[in-house]
ROLUM-661179 format. One record per residue (C-alpha): residue in one letter; x, y, z. Coordinates in steps of 0.25 Angstrom, whole numbers, padded with zeros to 4 digits, always signed. Example, Ala and Ser with C-alpha at 12.3 -4.5 7.8 and 13.67 -1.06 7.14 Angstrom:
<nodes>
A+0049-0018+0031
S+0055-0004+0029
</nodes>
This chain:
<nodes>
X+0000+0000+0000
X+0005+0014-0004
X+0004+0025+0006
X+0006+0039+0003
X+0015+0048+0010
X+0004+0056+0019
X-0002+0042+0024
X+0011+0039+0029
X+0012+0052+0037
X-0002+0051+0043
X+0003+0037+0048
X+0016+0045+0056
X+0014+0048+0071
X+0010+0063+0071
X+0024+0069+0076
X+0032+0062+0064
X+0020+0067+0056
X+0023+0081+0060
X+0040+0078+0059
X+0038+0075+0044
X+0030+0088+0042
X+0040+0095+0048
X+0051+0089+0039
X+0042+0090+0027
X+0040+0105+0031
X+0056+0108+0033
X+0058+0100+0019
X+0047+0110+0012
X+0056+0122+0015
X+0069+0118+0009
X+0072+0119-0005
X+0080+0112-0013
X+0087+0125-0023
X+0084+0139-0027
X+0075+0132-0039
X+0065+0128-0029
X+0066+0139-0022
X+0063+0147-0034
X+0051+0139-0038
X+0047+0138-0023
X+0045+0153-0024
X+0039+0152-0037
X+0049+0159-0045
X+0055+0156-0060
X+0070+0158-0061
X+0066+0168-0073
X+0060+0176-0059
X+0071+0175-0052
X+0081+0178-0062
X+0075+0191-0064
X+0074+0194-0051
X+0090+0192-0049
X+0092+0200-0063
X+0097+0186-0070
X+0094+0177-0081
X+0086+0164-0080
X+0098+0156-0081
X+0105+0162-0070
X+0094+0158-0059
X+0094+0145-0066
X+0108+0145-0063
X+0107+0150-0049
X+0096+0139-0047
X+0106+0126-0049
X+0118+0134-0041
X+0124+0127-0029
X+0132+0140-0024
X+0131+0151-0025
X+0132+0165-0020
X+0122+0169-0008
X+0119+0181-0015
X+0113+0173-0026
X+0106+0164-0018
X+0100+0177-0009
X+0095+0183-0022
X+0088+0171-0029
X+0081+0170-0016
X+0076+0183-0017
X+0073+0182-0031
X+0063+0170-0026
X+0058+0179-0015
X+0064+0171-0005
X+0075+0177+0006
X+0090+0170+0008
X+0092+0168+0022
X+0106+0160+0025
X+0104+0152+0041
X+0119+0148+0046
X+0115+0136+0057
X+0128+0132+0064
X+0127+0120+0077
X+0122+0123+0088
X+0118+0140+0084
X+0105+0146+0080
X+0105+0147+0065
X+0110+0160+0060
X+0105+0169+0048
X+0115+0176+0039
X+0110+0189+0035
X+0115+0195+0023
X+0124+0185+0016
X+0123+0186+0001
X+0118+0198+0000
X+0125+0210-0009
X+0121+0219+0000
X+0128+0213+0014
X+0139+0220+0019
X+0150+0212+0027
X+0149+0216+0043
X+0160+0224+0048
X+0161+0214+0059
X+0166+0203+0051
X+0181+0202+0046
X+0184+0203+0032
X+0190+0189+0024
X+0206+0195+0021
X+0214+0190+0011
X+0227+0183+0015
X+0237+0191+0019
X+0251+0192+0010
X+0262+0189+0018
X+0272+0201+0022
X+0286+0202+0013
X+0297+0200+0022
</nodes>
């Protein structure tokens, strides 16, 4: 006999019941690229490349991308109407939300030290 999935769940005790709809809810919210996220929020790419002044191809292009810039990734975001938030979670600490990063307009805090370069070593 052949039992659909939703007969199976009505046989589970209520609290695995509410474990699966809660997995099931967690799972609905991840997506697997920036193409289903654009066709989550029901955009074309043509729609998005003319919101980030490119061609067609480019968003394409954008959409199979491993790596890339967070500025990039920020502004198809936004293209789609969505917002870039970047949550760092290290053990045992709260999680914690980097503001600003990848966009043009940040400017470095004065409070952090600057990257130098190597320093030549001094003729004797």
């Amino acid at each position: 006999m052949v039992r659909n999935l939703n007969d199976m769940l009505a046989d589970l005790p209520p609290e695995r019941q509410a474990g699966v709809e809660a997995r099931y809810q967690e799972l609905k919210q991840e997506v697997e690229g920036l193409r289903e996220l654009r066709q989550i929020a029901g955009k074309a790419q043509l729609e998005i490349a003319e919101a980030l002044n490119i061609k067609q191809p480019s968003v394409s292009k954008i959409e199979k991308q491993a790596d890339m810039y967070l500025s990039t990734l920020r502004s198809y975001v936004e293209a789609v109407g969505g917002k870039l938030e970047l949550v760092v979670k290290l053990p045992r600490r709260p999680a914690l939300h980097l503001q600003h990063l990848g966009e043009a307009s940040a400017t470095p805090s004065s409070s952090v030290a600057k990257p130098r370069g190597r320093r030549r070593a001094a003729a004797s």
